[in-house]
Structure formats: structure tokens, C-alpha cells
N, CA, C and O of each residue as an XYZ file, in Angstrom:
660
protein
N     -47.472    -81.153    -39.276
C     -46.163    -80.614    -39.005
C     -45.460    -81.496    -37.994
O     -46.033    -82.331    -37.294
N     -44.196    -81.236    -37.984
C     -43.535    -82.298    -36.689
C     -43.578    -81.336    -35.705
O     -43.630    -80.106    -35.705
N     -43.540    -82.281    -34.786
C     -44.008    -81.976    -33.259
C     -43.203    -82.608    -31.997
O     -43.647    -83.477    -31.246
N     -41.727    -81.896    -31.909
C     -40.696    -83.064    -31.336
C     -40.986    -81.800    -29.900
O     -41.047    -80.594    -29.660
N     -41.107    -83.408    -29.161
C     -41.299    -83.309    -27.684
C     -39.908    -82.789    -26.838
O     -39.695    -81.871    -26.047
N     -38.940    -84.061    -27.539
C     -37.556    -83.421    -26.873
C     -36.433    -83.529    -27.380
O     -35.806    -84.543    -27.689
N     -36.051    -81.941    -27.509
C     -35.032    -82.084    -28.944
C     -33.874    -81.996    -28.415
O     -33.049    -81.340    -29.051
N     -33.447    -82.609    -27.115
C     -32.237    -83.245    -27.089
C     -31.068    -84.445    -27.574
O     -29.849    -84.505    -27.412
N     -31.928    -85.233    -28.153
C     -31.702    -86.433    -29.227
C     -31.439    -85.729    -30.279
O     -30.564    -86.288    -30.940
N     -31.841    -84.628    -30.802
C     -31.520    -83.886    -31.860
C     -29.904    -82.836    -31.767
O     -29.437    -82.345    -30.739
N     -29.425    -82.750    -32.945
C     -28.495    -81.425    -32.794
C     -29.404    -79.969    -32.048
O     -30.621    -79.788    -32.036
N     -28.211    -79.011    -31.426
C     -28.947    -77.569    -31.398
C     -29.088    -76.810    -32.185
O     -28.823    -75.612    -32.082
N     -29.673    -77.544    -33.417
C     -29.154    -76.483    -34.377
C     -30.873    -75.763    -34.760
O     -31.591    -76.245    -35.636
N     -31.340    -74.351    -33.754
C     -33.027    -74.079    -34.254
C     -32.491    -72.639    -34.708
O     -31.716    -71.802    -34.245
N     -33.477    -72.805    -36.105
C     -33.689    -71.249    -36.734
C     -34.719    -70.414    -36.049
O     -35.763    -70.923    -35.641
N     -34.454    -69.149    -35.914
C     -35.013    -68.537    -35.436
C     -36.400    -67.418    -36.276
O     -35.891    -66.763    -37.186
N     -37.495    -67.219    -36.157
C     -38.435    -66.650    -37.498
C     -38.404    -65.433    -36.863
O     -38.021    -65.234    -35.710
N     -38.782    -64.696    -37.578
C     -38.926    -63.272    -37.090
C     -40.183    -62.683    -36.005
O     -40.143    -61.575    -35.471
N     -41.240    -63.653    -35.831
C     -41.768    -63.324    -34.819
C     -40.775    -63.960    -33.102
O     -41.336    -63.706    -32.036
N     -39.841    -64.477    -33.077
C     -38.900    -64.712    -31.966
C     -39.219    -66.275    -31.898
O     -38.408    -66.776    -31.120
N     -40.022    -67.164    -32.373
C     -40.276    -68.472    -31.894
C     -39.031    -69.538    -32.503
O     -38.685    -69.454    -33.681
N     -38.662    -70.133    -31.943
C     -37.208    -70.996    -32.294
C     -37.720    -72.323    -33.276
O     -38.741    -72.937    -32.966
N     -37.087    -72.618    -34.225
C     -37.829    -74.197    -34.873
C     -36.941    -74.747    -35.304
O     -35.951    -74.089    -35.625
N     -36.954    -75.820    -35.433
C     -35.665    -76.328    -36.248
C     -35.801    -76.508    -37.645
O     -36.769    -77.215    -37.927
N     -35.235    -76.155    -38.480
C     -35.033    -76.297    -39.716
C     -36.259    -76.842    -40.700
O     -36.863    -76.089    -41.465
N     -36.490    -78.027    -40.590
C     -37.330    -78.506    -40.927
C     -39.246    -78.128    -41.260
O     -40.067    -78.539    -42.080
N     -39.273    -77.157    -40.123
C     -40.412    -76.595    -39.488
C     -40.306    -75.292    -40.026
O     -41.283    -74.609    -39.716
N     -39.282    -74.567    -40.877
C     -39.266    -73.465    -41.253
C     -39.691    -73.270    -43.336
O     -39.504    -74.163    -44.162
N     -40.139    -72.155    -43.570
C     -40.665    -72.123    -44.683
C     -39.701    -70.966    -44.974
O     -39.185    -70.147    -44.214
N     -39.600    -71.165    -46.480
C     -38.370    -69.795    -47.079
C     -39.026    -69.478    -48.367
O     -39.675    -70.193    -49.131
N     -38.746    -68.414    -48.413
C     -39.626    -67.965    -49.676
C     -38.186    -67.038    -51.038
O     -37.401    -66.091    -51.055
N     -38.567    -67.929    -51.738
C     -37.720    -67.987    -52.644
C     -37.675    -66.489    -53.542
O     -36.698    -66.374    -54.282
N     -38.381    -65.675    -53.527
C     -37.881    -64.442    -53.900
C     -37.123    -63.524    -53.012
O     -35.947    -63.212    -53.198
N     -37.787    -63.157    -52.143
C     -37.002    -62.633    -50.768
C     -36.476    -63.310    -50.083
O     -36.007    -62.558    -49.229
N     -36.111    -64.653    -49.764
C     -35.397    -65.201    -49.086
C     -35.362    -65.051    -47.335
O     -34.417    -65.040    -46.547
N     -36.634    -64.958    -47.167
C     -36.750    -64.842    -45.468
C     -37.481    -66.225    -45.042
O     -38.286    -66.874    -45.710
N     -37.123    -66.416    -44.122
C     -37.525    -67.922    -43.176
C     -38.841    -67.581    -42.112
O     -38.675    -66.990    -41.046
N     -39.806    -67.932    -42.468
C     -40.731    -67.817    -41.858
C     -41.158    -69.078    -41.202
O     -40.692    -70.053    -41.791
N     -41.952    -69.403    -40.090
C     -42.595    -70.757    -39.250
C     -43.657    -70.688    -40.020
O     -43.760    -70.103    -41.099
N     -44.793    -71.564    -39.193
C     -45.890    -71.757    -39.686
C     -46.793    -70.897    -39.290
O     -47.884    -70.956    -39.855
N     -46.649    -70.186    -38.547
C     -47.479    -69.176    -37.382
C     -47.554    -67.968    -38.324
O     -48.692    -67.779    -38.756
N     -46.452    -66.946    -38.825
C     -46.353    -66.604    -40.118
C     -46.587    -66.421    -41.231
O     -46.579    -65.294    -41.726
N     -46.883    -67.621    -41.957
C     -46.769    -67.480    -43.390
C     -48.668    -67.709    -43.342
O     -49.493    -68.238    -42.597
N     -48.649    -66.876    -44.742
C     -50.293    -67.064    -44.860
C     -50.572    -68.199    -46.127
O     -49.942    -68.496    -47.142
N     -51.760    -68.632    -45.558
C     -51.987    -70.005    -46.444
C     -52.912    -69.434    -47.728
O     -54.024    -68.918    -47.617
N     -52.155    -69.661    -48.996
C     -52.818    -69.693    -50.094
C     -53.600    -71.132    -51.125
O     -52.987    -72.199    -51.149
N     -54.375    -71.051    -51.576
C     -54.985    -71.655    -52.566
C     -54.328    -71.731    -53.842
O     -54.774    -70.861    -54.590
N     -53.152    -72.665    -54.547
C     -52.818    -72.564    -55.812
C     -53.599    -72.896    -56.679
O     -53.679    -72.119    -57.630
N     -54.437    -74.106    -56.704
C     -55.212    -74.714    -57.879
C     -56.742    -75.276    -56.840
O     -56.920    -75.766    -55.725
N     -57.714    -74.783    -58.171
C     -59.243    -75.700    -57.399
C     -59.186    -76.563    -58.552
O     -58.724    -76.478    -59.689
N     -60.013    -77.700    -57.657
C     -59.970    -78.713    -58.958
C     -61.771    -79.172    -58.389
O     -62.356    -78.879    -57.346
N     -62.067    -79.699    -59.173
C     -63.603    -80.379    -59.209
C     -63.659    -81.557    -58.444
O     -62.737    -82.371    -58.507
N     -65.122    -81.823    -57.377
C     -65.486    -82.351    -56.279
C     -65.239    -83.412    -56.880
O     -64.185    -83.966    -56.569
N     -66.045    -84.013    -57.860
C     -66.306    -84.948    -58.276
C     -65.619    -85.845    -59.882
O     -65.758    -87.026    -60.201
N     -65.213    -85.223    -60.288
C     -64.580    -85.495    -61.201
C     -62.787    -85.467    -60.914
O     -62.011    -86.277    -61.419
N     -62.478    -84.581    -60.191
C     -60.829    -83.954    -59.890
C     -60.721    -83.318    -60.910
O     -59.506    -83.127    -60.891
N     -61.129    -82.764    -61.937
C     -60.553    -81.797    -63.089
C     -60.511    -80.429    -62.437
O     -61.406    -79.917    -61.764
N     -59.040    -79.794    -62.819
C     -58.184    -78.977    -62.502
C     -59.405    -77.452    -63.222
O     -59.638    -77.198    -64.404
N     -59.803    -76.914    -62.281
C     -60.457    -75.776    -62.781
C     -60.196    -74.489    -62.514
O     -59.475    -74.359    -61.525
N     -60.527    -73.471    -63.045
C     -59.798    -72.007    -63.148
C     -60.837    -71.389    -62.022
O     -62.023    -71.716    -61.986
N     -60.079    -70.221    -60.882
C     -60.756    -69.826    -59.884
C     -62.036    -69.344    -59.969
O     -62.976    -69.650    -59.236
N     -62.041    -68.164    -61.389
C     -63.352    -67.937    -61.510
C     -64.859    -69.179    -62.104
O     -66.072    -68.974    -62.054
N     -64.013    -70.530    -62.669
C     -65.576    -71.444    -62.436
C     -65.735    -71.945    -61.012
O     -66.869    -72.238    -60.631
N     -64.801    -72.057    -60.274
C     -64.841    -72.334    -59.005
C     -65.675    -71.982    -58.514
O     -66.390    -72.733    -57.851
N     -65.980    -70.266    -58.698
C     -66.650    -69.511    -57.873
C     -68.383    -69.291    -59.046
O     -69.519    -69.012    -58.663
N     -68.060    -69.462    -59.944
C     -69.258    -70.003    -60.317
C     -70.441    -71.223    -60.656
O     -71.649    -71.274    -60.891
N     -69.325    -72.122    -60.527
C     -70.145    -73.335    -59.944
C     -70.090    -74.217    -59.095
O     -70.339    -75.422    -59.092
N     -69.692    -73.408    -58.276
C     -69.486    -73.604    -56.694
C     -68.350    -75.026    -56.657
O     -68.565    -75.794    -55.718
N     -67.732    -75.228    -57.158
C     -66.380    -75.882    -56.965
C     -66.407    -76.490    -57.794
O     -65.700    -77.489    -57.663
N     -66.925    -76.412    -58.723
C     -67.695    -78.020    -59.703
C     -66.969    -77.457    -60.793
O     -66.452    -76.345    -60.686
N     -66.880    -78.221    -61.958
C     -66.750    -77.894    -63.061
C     -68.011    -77.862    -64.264
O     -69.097    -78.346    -63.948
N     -67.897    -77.503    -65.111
C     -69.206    -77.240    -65.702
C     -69.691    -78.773    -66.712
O     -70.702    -78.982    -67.383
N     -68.747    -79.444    -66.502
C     -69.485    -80.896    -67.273
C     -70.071    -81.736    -66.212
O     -70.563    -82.841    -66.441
N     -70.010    -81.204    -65.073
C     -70.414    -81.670    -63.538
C     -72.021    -81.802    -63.090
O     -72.415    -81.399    -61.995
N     -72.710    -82.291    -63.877
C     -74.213    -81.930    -63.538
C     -74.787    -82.636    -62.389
O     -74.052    -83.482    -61.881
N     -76.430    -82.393    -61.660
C     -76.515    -82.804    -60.370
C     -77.881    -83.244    -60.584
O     -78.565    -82.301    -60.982
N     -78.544    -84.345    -60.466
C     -79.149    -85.351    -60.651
C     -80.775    -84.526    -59.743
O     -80.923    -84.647    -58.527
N     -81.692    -83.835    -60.541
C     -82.508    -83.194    -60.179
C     -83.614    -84.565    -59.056
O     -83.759    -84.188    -57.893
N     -83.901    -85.163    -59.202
C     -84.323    -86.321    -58.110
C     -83.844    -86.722    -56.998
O     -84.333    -86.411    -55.912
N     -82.523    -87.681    -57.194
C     -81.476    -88.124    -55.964
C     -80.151    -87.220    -55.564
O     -79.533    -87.367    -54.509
N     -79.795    -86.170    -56.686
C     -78.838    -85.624    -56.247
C     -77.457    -86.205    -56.490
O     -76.429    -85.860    -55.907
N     -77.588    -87.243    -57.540
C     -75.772    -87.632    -57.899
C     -75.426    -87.358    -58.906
O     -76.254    -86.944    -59.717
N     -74.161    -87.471    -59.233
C     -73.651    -86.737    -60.685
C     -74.098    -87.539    -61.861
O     -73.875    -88.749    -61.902
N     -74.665    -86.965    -62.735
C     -75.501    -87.481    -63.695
C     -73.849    -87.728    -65.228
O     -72.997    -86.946    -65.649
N     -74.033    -88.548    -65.402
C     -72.972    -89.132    -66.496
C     -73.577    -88.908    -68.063
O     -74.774    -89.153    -68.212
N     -73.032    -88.590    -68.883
C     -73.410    -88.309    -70.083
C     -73.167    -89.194    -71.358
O     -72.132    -89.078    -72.015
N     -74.433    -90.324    -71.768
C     -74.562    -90.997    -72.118
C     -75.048    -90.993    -73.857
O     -76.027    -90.326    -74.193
N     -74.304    -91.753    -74.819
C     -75.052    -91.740    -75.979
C     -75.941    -92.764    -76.216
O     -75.877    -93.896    -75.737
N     -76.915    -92.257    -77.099
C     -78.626    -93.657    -76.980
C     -78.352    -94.023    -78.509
O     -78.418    -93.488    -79.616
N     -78.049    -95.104    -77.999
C     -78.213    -96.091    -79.442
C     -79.413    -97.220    -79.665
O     -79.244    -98.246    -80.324
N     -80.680    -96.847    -78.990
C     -81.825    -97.957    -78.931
C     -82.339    -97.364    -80.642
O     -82.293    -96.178    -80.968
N     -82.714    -98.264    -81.371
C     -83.377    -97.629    -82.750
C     -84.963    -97.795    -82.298
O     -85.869    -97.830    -83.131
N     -85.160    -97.883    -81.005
C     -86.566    -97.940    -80.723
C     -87.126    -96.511    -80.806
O     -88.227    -96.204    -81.263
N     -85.951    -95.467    -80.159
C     -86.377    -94.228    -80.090
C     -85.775    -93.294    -81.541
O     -84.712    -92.684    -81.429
N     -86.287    -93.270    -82.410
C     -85.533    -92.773    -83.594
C     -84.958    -91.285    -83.572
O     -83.927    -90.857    -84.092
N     -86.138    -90.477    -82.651
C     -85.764    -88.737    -82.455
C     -84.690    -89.037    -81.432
O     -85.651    -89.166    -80.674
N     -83.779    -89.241    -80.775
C     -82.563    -89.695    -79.403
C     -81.543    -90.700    -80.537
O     -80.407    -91.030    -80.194
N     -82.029    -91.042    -81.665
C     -80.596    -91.849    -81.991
C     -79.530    -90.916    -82.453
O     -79.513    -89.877    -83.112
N     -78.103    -92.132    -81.504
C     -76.587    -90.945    -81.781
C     -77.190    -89.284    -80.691
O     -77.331    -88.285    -81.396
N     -77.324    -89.195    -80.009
C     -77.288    -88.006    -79.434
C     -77.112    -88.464    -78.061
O     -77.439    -89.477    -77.442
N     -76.345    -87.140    -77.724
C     -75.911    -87.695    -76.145
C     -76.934    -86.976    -74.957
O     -77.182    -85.771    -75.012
N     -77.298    -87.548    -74.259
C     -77.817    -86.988    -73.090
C     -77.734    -87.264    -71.723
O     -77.669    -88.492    -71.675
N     -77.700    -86.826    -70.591
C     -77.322    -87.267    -69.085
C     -77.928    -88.235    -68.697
O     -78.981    -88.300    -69.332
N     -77.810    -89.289    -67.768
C     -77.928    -90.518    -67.355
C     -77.438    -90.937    -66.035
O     -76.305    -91.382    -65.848
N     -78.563    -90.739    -64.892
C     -78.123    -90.975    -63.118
C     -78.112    -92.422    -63.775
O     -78.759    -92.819    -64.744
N     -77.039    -93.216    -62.840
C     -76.722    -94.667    -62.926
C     -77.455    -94.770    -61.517
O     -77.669    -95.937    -61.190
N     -77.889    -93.800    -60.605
C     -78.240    -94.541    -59.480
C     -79.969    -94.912    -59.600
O     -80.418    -96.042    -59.410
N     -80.952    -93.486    -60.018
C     -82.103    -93.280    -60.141
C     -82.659    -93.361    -61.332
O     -83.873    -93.203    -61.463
N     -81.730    -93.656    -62.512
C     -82.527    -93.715    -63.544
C     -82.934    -92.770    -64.322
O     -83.440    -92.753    -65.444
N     -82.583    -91.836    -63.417
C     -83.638    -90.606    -64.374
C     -82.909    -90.084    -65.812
O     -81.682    -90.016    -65.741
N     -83.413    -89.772    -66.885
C     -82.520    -89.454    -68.209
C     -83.280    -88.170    -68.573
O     -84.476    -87.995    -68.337
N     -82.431    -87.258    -69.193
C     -82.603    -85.977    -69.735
C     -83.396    -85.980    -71.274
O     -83.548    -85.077    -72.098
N     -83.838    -87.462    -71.263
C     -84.487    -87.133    -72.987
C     -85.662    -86.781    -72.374
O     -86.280    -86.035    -73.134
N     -86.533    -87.062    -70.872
C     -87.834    -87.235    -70.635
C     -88.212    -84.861    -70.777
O     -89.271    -84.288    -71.031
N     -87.117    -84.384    -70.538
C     -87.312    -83.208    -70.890
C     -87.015    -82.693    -72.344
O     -87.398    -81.609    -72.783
N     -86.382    -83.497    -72.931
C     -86.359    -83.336    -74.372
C     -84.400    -82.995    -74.502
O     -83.849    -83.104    -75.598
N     -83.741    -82.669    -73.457
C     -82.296    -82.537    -73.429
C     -81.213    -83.460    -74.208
O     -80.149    -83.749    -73.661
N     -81.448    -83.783    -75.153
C     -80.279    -84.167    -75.983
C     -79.779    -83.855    -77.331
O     -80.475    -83.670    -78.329
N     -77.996    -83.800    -77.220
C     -77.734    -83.291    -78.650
C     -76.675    -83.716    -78.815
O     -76.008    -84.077    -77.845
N     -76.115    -83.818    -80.320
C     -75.498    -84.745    -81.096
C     -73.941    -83.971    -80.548
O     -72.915    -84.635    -80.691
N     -73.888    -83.143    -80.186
C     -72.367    -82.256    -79.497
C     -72.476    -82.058    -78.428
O     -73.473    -81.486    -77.986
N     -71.038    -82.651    -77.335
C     -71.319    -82.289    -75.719
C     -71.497    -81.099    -75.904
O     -72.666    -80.762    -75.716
N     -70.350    -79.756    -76.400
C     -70.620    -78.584    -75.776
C     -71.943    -77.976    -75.994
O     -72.117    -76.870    -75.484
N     -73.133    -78.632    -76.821
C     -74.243    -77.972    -76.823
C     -75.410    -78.649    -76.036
O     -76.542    -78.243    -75.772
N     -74.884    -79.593    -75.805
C     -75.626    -80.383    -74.390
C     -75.223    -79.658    -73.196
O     -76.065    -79.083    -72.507
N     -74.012    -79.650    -72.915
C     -73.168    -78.977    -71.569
C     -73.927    -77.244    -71.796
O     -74.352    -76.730    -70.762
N     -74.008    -76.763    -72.576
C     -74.328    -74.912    -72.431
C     -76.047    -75.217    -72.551
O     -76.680    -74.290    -72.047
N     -77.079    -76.523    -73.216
C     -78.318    -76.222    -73.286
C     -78.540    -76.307    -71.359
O     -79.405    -75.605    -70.837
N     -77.620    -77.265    -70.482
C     -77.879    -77.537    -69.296
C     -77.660    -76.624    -68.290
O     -78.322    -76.526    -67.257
N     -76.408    -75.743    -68.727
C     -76.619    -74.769    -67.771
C     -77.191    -73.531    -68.161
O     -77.215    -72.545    -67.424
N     -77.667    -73.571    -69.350
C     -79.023    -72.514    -69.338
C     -80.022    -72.923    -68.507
O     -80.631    -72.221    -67.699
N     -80.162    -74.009    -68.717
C     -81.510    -74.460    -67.683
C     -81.337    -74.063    -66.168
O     -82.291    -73.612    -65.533
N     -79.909    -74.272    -65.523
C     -79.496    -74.743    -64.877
C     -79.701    -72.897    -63.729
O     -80.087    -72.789    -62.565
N     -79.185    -71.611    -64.862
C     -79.405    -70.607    -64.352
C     -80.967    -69.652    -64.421
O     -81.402    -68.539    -64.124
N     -81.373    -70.855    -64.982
C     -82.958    -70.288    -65.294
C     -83.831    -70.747    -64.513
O     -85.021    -70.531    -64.744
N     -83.454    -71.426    -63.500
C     -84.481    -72.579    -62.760
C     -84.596    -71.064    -61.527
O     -83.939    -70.074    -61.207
N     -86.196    -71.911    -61.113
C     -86.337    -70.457    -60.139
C     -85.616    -71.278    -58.668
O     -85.562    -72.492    -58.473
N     -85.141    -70.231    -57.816
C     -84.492    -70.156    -56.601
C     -85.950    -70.081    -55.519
O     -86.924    -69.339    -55.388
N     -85.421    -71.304    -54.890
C     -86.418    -70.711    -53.840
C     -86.111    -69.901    -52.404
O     -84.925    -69.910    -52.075
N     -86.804    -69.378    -51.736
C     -86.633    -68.549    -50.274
C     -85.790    -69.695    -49.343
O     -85.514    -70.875    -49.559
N     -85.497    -68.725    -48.137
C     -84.646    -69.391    -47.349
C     -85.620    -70.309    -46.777
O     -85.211    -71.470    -46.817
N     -86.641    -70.189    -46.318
C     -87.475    -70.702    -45.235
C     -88.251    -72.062    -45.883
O     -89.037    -72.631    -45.125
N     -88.123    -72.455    -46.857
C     -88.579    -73.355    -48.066
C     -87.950    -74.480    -47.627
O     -86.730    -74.604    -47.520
N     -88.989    -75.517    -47.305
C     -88.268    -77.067    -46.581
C     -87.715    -77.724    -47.874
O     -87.878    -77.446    -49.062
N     -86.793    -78.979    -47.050
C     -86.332    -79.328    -48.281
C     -86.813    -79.999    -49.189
O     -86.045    -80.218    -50.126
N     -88.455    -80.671    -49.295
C     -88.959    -81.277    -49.869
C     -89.520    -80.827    -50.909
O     -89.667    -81.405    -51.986
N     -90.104    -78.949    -50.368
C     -90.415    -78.003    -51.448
C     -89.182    -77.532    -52.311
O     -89.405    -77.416    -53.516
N     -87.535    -77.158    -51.726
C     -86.383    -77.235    -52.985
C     -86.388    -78.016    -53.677
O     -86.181    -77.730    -54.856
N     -86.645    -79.503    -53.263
C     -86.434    -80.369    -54.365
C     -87.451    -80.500    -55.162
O     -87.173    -80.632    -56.354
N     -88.352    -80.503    -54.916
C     -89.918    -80.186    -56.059
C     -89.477    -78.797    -56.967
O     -89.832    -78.701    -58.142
N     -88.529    -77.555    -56.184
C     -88.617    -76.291    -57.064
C     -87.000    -76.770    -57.865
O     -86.606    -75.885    -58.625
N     -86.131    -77.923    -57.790
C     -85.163    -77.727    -58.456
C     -85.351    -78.658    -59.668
O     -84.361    -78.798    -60.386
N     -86.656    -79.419    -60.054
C     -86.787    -80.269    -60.583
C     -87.865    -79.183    -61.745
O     -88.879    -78.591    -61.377
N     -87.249    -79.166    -63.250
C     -87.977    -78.142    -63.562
C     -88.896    -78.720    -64.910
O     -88.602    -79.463    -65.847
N     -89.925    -78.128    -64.592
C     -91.129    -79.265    -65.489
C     -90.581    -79.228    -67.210
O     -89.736    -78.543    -67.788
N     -91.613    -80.432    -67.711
C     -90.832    -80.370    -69.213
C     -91.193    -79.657    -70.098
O     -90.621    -79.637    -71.188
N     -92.481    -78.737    -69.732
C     -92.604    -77.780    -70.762
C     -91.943    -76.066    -70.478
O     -91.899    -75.074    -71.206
N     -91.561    -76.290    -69.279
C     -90.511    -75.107    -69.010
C     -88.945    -75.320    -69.611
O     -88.334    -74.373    -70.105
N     -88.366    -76.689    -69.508
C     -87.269    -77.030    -70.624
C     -87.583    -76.757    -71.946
O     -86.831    -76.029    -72.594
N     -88.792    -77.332    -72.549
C     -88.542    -77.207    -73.914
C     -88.797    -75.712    -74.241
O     -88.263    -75.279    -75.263
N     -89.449    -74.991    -73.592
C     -89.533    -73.448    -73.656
C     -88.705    -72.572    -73.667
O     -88.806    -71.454    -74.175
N     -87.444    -73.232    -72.855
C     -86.370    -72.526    -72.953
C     -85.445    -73.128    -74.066
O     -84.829    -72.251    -74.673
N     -85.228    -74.250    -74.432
C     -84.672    -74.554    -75.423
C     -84.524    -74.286    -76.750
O     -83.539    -74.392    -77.481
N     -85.965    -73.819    -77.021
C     -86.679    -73.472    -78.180
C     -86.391    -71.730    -78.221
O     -86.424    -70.953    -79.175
N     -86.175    -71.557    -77.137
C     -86.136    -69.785    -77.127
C     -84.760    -69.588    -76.853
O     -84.305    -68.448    -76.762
């Protein structure tokens, strides 16, 4: 906000808000249905749009609040913790992974075929991941962080168990 020290260089020209504090013009907020001039002291601060940490995609309040600010093509790299990118495998070495897309840390390496996670459509890659994703067990508060990250990393016959089911 501006912050004028001495508003004699300035005209006298200060609006006055309804709690009595004087501002000049500039410093005042008006609200276009009712038409009252409020300061900053006043007006309450709203949230119009959440958008995603990592990506910036513009997301609706309630995924906000369900995936904690993220958006849901937003996945989190069960090893190092970075956003895992979603990659198609075209090696004909692996014939069951050809043409299917699956996640891919560019930092650690790690890939989602080693749990068996890939499929020929994002949205059934994106919904097989956050099944996983709400199925993984939670651990206690008191749980160091070496044991979360061992409990957020979820073995591969507990993926394909759920996949299959």
C-alpha cells in the first residue's frame, strides 16, 4: 500500500472511511454494489481463485481442499519428493509398457512401471494414482521422518492388489 510520510506536497483532498481514519483516495477501496468506501483496515480479505503449487493450473476450491492445493494431475515422487511428470514408453525392449503412459521423477529416476502403474489413457492413470494415493496407510504423529517416508512408499504387491481389485 502507499505510505506517504508527508502529504503536504500532495492536494488536501483525504476520504474519510467509516471507521474515522482519513486516506487519500488512492488508499481507499469501493465496493461496487453498495457503493461505500472502505480503507484497508476494513475491508475483509477474500480468496477469488486457487490455482496449483506446481503446475499454476487454475483449480476449483473444493480440489484445493482436497489435495491440499495441488491439482489432481500433480503427483509427488514417493522417494525424493518432486513432481513426478507423466511420460509415454516407447522402448520395444519392454513390450507389456509399449504406448502407455506412466509417471517419471526427472530428478530420481524412479518410474511407476516398477509397481506395474501404467495405462494407455491419462484419466485412468491419473484416477489408478489417486486410488493408490487414498489407500496408502497414514502414519501416527510421533513417526520420524524416515519411518513416513518408508510408510509413503507403497510396496508393489500392495499396488497391484489394488489395481486388480
Amino acid at each position: 500500500m502507499y505510505s506517504f510520510t508527508n502529504l503536504e506536497k500532495y492536494p488536501n483532498i483525504l476520504a474519510v472511511c467509516n471507521c474515522g481514519r482519513q486516506f487519500i483516495p488512492e488508499e481507499m477501496y469501493v465496493c461496487f454494489t453498495c457503493s461505500i468506501a472502505l480503507c484497508r483496515y476494513c475491508c475483509n480479505l477474500e480468496i477469488a481463485a486457487f490455482s496449483c503449487m506446481n503446475c499454476l493450473e487454475a483449480i476449483t476450491p473444493s480440489d484445493a481442499i482436497t489435495f491440499k492445493n495441488r491439482c489432481s494431475k500433480c503427483m509427488e515422487c514417493p522417494t525424493c519428493k518432486n513432481i513426478l511428470t507423466i511420460t509415454m514408453c516407447v522402448d520395444p525392449q519392454i513390450p507389456q509398457f509399449l504406448n502407455k503412459l506412466y509417471f517419471l521423477c526427472q530428478f530420481c529416476f524412479w518410474d511407476s512401471k516398477i509397481c506395474g502403474l501404467a495405462h494407455e489413457k491419462i484419466e485412468d492413470l491419473l484416477s489408478s494414482a489417486n486410488k493408490i494415493h487414498e489407500n496408502r496407510p497414514m502414519p501416527n504423529r510421533d513417526v520420524t521422518d524416515c519411518e513416513r517416508s518408508v510408510l509413503n512408499l507403497m510396496t508393489v504387491q500392495q499396488a497391484y492388489d489394488l489395481l486388480q481389485g
